[in-house]
Each structure stands twice: as structure tokens, then as C-alpha cells.
Rosetta silent file (secondary structure, phi, psi, omega in degrees, C-alpha in Angstrom):
SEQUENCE: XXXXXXXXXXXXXXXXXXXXXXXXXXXXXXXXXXXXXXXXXXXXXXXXXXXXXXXXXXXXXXXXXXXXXXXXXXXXXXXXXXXXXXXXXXXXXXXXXXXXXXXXXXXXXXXXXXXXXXXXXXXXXXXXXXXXXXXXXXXXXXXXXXXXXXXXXXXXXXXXXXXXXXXXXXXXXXXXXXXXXXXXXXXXXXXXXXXXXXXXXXXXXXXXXXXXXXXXXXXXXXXXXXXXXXXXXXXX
SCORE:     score description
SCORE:     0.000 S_00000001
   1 L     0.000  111.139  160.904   -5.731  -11.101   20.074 S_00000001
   2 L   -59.678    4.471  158.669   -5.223   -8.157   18.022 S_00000001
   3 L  -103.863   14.075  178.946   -3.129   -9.327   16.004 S_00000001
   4 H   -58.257  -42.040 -150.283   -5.052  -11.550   14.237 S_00000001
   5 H   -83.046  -27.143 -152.105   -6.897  -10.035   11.365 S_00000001
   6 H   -87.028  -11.002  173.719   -3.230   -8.177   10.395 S_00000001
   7 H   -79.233  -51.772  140.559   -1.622  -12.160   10.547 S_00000001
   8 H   -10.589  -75.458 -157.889   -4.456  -13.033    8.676 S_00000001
   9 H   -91.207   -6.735 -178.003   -3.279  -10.785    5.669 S_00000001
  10 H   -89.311  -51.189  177.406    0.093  -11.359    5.951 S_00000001
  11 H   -44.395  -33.679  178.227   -0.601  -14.930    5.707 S_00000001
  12 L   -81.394  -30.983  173.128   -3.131  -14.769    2.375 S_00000001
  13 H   -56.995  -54.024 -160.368   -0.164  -12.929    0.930 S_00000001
  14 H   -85.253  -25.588 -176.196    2.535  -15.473    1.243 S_00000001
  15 H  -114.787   16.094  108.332   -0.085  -18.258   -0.145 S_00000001
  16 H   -19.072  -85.327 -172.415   -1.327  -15.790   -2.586 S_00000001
  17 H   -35.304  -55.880  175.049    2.088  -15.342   -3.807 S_00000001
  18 L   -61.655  -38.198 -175.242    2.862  -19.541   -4.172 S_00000001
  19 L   -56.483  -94.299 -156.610   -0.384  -19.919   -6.127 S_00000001
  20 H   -50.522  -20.862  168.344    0.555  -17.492   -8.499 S_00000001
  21 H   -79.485   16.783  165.434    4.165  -18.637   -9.151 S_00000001
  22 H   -86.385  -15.542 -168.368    2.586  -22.224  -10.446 S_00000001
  23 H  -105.749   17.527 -159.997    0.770  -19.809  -12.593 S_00000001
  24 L  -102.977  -19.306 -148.435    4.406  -18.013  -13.278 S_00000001
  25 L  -104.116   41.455  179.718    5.740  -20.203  -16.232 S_00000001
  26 L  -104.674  121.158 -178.460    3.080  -18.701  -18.773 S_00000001
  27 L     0.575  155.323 -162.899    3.867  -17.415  -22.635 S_00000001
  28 L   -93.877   -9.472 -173.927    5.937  -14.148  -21.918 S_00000001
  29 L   -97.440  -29.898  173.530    3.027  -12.283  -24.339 S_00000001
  30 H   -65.794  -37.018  171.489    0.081  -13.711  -22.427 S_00000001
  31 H   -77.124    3.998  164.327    1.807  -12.333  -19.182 S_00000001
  32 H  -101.813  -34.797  162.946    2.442   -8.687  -20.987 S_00000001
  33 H   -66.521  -42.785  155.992   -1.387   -8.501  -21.445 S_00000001
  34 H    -9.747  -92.072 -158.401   -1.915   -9.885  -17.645 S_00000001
  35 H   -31.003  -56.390  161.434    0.207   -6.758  -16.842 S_00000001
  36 H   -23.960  -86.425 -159.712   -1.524   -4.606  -18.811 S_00000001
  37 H   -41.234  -49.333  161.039   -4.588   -5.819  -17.672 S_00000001
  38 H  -103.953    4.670  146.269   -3.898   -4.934  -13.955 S_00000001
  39 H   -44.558  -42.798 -177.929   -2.064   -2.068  -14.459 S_00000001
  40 H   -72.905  -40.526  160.845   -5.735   -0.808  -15.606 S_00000001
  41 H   -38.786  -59.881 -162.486   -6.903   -2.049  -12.947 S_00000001
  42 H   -73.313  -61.241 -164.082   -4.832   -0.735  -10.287 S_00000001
  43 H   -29.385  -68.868 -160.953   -5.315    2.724  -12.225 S_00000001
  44 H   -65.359  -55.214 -165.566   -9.113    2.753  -11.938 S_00000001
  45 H   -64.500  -30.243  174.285   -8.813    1.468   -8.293 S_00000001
  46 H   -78.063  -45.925  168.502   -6.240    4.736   -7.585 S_00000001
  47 H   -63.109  -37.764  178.185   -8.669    6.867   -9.475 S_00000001
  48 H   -77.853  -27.040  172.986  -11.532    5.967   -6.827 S_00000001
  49 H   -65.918  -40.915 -172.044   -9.818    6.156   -3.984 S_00000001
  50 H   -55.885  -36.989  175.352   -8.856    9.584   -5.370 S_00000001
  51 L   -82.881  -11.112 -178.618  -12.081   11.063   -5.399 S_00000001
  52 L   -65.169    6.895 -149.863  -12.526   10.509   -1.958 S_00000001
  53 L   -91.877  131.005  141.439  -11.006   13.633   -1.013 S_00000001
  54 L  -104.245    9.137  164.286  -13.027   16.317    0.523 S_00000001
  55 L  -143.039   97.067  179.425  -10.541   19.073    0.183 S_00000001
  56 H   -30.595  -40.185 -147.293   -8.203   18.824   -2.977 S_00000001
  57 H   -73.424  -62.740  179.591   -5.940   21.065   -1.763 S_00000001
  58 H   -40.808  -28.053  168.460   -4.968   19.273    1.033 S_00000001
  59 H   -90.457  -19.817  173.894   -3.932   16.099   -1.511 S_00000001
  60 H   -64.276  -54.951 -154.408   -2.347   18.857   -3.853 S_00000001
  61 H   -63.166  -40.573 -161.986    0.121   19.964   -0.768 S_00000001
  62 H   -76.026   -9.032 -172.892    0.583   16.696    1.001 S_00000001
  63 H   -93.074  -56.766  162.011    1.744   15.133   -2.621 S_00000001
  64 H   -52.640  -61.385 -149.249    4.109   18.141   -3.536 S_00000001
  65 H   -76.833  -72.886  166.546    5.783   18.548    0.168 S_00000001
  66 H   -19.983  -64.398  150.988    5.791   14.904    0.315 S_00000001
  67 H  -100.832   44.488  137.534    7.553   14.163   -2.594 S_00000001
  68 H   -70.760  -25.030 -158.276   10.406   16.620   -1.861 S_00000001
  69 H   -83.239  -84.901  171.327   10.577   15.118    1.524 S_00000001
  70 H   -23.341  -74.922  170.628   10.766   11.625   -0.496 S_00000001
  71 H   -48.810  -48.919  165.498   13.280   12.588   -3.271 S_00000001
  72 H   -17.327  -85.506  172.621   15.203   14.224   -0.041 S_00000001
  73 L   -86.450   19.329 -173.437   15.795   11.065    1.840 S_00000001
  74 L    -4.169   68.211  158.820   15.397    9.023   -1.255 S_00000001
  75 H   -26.046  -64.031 -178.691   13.115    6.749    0.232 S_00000001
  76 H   -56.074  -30.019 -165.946   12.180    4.899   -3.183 S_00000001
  77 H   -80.824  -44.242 -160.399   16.130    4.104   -3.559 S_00000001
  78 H   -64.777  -54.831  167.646   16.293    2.756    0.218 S_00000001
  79 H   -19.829  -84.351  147.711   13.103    0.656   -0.876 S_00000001
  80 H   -12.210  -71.874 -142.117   14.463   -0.751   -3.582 S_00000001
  81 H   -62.806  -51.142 -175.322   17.773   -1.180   -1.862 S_00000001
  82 H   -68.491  -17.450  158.256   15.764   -3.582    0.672 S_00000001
  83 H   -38.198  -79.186 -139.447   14.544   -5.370   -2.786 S_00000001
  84 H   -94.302   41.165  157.498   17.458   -6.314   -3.761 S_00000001
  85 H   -72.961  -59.999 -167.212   19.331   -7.326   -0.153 S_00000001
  86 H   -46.411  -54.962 -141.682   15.896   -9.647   -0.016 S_00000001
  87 H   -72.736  -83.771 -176.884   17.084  -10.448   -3.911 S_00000001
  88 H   -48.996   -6.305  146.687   20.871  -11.030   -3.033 S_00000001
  89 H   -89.135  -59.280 -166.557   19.979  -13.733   -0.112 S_00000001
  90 H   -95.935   10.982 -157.738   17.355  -15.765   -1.640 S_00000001
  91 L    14.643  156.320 -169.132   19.069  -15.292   -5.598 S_00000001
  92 L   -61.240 -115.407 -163.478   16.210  -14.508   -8.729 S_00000001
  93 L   104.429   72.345  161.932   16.931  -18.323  -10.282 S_00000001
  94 L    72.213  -16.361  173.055   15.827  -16.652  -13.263 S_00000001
  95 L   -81.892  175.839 -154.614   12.672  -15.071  -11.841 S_00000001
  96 L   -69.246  153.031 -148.931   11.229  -11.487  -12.797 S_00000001
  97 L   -64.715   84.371  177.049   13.429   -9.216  -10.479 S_00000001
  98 H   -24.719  -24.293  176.572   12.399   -9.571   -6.562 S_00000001
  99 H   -85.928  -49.196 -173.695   12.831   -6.153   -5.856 S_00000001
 100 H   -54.913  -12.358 -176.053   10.127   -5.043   -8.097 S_00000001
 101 H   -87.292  -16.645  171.140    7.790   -7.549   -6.976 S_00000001
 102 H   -93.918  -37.481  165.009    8.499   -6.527   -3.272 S_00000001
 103 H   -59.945  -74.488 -164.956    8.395   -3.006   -3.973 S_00000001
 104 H   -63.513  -38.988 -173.784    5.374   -2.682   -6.405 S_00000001
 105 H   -84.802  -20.128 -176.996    3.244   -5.368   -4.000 S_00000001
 106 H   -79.701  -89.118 -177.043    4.314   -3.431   -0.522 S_00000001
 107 H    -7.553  -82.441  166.641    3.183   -0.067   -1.789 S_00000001
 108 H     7.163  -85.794 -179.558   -0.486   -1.941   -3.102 S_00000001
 109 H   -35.197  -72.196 -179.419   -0.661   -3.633    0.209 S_00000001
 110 H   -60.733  -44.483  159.815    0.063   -0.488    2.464 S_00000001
 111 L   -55.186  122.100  145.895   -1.580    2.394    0.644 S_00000001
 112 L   156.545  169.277  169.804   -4.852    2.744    1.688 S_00000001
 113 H   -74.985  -28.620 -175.375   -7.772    3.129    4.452 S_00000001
 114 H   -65.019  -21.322  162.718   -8.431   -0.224    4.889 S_00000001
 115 H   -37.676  -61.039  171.940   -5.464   -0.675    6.128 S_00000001
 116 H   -82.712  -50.587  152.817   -5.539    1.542    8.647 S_00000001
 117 H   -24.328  -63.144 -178.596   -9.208    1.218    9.198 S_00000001
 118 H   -65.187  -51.701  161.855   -9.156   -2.723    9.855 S_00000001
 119 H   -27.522  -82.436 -171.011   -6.071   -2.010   12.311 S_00000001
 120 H   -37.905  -55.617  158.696   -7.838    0.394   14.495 S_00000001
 121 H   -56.324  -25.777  165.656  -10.466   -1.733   14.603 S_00000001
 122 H   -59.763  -42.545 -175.432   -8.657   -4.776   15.288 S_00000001
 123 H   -61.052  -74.921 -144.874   -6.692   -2.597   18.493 S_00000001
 124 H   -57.526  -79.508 -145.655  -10.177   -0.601   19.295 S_00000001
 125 L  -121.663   16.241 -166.338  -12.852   -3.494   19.515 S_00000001
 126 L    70.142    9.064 -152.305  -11.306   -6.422   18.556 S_00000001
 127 L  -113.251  108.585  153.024  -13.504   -6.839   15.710 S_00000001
 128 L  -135.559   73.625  167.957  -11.131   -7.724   12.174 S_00000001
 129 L   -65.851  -42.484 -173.426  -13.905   -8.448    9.880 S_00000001
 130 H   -75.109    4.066 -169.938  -12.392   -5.326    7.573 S_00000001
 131 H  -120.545    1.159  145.269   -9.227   -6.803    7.492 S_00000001
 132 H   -83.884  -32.454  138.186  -10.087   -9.941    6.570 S_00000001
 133 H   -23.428  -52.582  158.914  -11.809   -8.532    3.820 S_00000001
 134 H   -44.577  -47.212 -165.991   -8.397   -7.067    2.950 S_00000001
 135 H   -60.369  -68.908 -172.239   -6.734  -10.344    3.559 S_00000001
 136 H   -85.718   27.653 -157.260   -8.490  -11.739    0.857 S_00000001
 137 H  -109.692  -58.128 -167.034   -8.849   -8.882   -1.714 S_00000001
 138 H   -40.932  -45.262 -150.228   -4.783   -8.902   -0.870 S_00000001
 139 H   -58.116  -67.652 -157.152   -4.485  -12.755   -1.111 S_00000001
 140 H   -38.026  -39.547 -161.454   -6.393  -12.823   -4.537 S_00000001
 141 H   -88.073  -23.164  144.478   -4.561   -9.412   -6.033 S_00000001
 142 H   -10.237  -86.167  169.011   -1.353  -11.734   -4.972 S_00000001
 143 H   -45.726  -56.325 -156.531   -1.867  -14.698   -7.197 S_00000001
 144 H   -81.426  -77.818  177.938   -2.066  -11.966  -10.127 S_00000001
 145 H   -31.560  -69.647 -175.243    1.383   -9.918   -9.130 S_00000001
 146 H   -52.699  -39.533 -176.904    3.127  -13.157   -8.578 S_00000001
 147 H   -73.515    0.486 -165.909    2.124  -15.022  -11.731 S_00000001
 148 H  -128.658  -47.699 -161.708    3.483  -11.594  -13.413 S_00000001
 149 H  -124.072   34.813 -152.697    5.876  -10.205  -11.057 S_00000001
 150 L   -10.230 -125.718 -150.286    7.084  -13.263   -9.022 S_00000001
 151 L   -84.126    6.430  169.429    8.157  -14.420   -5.229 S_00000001
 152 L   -58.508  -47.199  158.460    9.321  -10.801   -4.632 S_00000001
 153 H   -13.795  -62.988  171.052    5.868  -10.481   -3.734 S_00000001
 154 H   -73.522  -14.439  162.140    5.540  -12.572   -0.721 S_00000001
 155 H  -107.978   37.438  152.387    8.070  -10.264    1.446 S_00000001
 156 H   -84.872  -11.217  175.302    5.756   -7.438    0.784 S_00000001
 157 H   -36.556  -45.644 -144.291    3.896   -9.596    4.120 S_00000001
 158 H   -67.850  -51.549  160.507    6.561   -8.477    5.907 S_00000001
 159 H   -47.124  -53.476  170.463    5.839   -4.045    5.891 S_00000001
 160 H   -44.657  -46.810 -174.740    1.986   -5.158    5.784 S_00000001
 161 H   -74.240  -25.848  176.191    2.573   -6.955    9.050 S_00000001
 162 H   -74.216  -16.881 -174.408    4.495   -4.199   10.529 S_00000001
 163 H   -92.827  -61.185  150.312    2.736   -1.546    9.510 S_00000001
 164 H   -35.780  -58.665 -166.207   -0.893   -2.909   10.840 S_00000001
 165 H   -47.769  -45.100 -175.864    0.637   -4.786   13.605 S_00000001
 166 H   -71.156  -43.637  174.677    1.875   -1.194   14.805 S_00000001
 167 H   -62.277  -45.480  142.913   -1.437    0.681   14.247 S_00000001
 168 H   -29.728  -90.077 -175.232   -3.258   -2.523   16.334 S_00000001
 169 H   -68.674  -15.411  156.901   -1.294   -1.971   18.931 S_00000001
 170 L   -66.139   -9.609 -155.227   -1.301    1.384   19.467 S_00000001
 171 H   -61.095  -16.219 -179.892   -4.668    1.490   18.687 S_00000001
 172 H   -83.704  -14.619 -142.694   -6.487    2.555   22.183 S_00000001
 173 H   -94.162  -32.099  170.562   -3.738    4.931   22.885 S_00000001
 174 H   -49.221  -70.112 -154.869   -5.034    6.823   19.001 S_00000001
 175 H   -87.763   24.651  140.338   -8.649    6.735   19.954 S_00000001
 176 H   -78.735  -68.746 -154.692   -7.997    8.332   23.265 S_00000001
 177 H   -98.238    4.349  161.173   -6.411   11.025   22.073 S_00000001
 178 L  -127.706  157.681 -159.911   -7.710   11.765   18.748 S_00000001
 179 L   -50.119  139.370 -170.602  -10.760   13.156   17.991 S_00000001
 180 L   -73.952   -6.052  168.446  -13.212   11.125   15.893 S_00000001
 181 L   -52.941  -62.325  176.778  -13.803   14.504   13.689 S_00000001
 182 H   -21.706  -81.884 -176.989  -10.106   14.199   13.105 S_00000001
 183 H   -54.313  -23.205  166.861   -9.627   10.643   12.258 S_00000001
 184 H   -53.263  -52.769 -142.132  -12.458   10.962    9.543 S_00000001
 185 H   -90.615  -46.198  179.292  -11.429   13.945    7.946 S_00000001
 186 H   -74.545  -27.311  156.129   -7.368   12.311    7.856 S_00000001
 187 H   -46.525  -62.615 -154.896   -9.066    9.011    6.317 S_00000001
 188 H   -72.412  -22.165  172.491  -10.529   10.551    3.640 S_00000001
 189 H  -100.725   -8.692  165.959   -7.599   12.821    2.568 S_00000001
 190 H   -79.817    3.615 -176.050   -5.021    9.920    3.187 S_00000001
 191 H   -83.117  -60.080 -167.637   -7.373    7.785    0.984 S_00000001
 192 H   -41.026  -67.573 -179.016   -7.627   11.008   -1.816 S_00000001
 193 H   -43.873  -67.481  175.201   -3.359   10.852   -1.220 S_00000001
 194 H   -60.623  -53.857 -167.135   -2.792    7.028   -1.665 S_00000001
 195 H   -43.514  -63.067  168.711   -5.394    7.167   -4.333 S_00000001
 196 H   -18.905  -83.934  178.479   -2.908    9.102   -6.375 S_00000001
 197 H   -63.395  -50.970  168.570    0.429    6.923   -6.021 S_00000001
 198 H   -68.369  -20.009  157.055   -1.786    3.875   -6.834 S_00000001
 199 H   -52.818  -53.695  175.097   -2.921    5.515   -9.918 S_00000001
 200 H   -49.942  -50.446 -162.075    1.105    5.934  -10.695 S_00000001
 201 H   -71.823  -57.132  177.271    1.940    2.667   -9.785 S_00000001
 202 H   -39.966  -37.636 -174.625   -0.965    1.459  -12.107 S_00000001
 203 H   -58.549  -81.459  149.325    0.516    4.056  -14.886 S_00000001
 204 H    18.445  -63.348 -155.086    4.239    1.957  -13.805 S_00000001
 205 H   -67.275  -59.959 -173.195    2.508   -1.248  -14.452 S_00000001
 206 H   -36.831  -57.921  173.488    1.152   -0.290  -17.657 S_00000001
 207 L    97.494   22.279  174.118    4.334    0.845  -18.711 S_00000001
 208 L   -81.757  -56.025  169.818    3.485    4.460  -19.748 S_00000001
 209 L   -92.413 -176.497  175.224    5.740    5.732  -16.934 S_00000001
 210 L  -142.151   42.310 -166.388    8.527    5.256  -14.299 S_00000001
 211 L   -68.604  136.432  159.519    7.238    7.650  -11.263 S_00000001
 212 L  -119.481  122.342 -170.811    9.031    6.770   -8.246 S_00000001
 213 H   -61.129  -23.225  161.503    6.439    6.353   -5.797 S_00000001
 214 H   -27.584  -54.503 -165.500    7.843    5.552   -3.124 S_00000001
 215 H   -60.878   -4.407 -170.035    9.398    8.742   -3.033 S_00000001
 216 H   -91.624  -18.295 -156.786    5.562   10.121   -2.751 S_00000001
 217 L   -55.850  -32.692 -176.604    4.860    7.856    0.540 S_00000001
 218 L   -44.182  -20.766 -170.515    5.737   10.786    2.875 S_00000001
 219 H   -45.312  -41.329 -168.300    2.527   12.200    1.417 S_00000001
 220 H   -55.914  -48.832  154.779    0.875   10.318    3.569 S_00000001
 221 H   -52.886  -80.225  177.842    2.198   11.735    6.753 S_00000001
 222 H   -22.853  -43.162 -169.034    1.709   15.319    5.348 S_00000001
 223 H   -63.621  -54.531 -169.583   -1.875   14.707    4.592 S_00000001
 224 H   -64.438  -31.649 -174.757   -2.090   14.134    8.715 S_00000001
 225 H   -89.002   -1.001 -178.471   -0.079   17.027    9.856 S_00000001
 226 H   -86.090  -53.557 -162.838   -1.862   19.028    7.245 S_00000001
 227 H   -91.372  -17.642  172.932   -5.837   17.876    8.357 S_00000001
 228 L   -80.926  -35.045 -161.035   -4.719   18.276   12.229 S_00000001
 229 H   -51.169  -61.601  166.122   -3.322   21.756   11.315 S_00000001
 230 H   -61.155   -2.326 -165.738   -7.025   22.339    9.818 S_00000001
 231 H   -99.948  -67.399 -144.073   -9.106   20.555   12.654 S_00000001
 232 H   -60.115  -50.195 -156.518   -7.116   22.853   15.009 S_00000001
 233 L  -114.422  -10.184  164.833   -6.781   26.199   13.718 S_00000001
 234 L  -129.751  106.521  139.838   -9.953   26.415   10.480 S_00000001
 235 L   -99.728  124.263  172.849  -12.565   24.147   11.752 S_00000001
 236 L   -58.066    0.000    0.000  -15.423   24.265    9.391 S_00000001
């Protein structure tokens, strides 16, 4: 079944997320160092991803065009918006705001190659060893958002499952038609590109800034219509 390994992570999420709100009722100053503490985290994890880039330029344009595209169709607001709908059905009862914890844990969750990696493979060969590996780097990074940023958290499953779930199933009809040059070259600059917005969201966390990142997701997309554009017409 190909949907397993992406069920898998959705699942590790949602009991991620209950662990940490038993862990939620902790001194409000021990939970502002927490925050800190992965806010630093996330940063250094955004910085590595970041380097992954084999053309800069291509994460400079895809960042810029991206967020105009974002601020455009104010994406980040729409985000949000679906925070607090989630927020305005299930009510806070005093917890830390649900839409940031479903916003700031969906982003996490979504940005990145493994993501898409562990899909493909999941579609492709059936094989979702990387995405259980995700599942439980997800579950684990869970407990810590929730004990900080509570049960908003646990309906960030829901874009992770949709988002994998889609790339799974589509997945033979991508690796018919695109080339395996391709799909390399668009990992590594949508990794360089997510690396980025999780450095911001780590900055966010931190509490030096208030970038809204969302509005950068489009980036993501860019980076691909950018690296076929280069595949096609400059092949190295």
C-alpha cells in the first residue's frame, strides 16, 4: 500500500502531539528556554539544508519571485485563517493559540526533501523506510512543539498527509516523465529553498523576528519551474 509510510507520519504526529501536551503544564520560564532552545535548533537544521544548494542563484530567484507570488495571494493569511477555523471549532481552553501551533508545525513537517523523497519512494518501489525515518524524527520534534506550542500541532497531520499522500500517488506517473537528472538537481535546490524558510521559522521561534513564511512557500514551486527551465534550455 503506498500509503503507508505517509499514514505512518501522520500518525507519530498526532501521538507526538498528546505526549507533549502532558508535558504542556510546565513553569511558563522553563517553556521560554524550551522555545529558545528549538528555535536554535530549527535554525541550524534550516542552515544545513541551505547549503545544499548547487546553484545559489536559483534559491536567490525562487525566494524573491516566490515571496511576491506569496504576499500576492496572501497565502500566510489564508494559513493562518485555517488556524483559527481549526481554533474556533475545537476552542483554545486556555491553550497557547492553535493556529500557531498548526501553522509553525505544518510548515516543519512539509518543508523539505524527505518529504518528497520518502513519497516517491513509497509510490515508485514501495519501499517507506525514509519516511518512517521522518515519521519518527516528526513524532519526536512533536512532543517538543506541543509541550511549547500545544494541540494546534496535531492538525499539522492533516497537510503532511495530503501533501505525501498526493506525491505517493502520483508517483509512477513523475518517474515516467521526469528525468532522473531533473529530479536531483530540483531536490537539491528545493532543499537549498526550504532550508531558508526553516531558518526563518527558527529566527520566529526564537523571537528575533516575525517573517511570514508562509508567504515564501511558493518558493518552492519556483525553484522547479526554475531547474526545469535550466535542465531544458542550459544543461551543464
Amino acid at each position: 500500500m503506498v500509503l503507508v509510510g505517509t499514514l505512518v507520519n501522520g500518525l507519530l504526529i498526532v501521538l507526538g502531539t498528546l505526549l507533549g501536551k502532558m508535558l504542556h503544564r510546565i513553569p511558563e520560564h522553563i517553556k521560554t528556554t524550551v522555545m529558545s532552545a528549538i528555535g536554535l535548533a530549527v535554525v541550524v537544521l534550516g542552515l544545513q539544508m541551505g547549503f545544499q544548494s548547487n546553484n545559489y542563484l536559483i534559491v536567490i530567484i525562487s525566494l524573491v519571485i516566490g515571496a511576491i507570488t506569496g504576499e500576492w495571494i496572501a497565502l500566510d493569511e489564508k494559513l493562518n485563517a485555517v488556524g483559527r477555523w481549526i481554533e474556533s471549532k475545537v476552542g483554545s481552553n486556555g491553550d497557547t493559540s492553535i493556529s500557531q501551533g498548526f501553522v509553525t508545525a505544518t510548515l516543519i513537517f512539509v518543508i523539505g526533501a524527505m518529504a518528497v523523497i520518502g513519497a516517491l519512494d513509497s509510490g515508485i518501489r514501495g519501499d517507506h523506510q525514509v519516511l518512517y525515518t521522518k515519521s519518527i524524527i516528526d513524532g519526536f520534534t512533536s512532543v517538543i512543539l506541543a509541550s511549547t506550542l500545544g494541540i494546534g500541532v496535531l492538525f499539522s497531520a492533516i497537510p503532511v498527509i495530503l501533501y505525501q499522500g498526493s506525491i505517493a500517488l502520483f508517483a509512477t506517473q513523475i518517474d515516467r516523465f521526469v528525468p532522473e537528472g531533473l529530479m536531483d538537481s530540483f531536490i537539491a535546490e528545493m532543499t537549498a529553498t526550504g532550508g531558508i524558510m526553516i531558518f526563518a521559522i527558527g529566527l520566529n521561534l526564537i523571537g528575533l523576528t516575525k517573517i511570514k513564511v508562509a508567504n515564501l512557500l511558493p518558493g518552492i514551486l519556483i525553484a522547479a519551474i526554475v531547474v526545469t527551465i535550466q535542465y531544458v534550455y542550459l544543461p551543464v
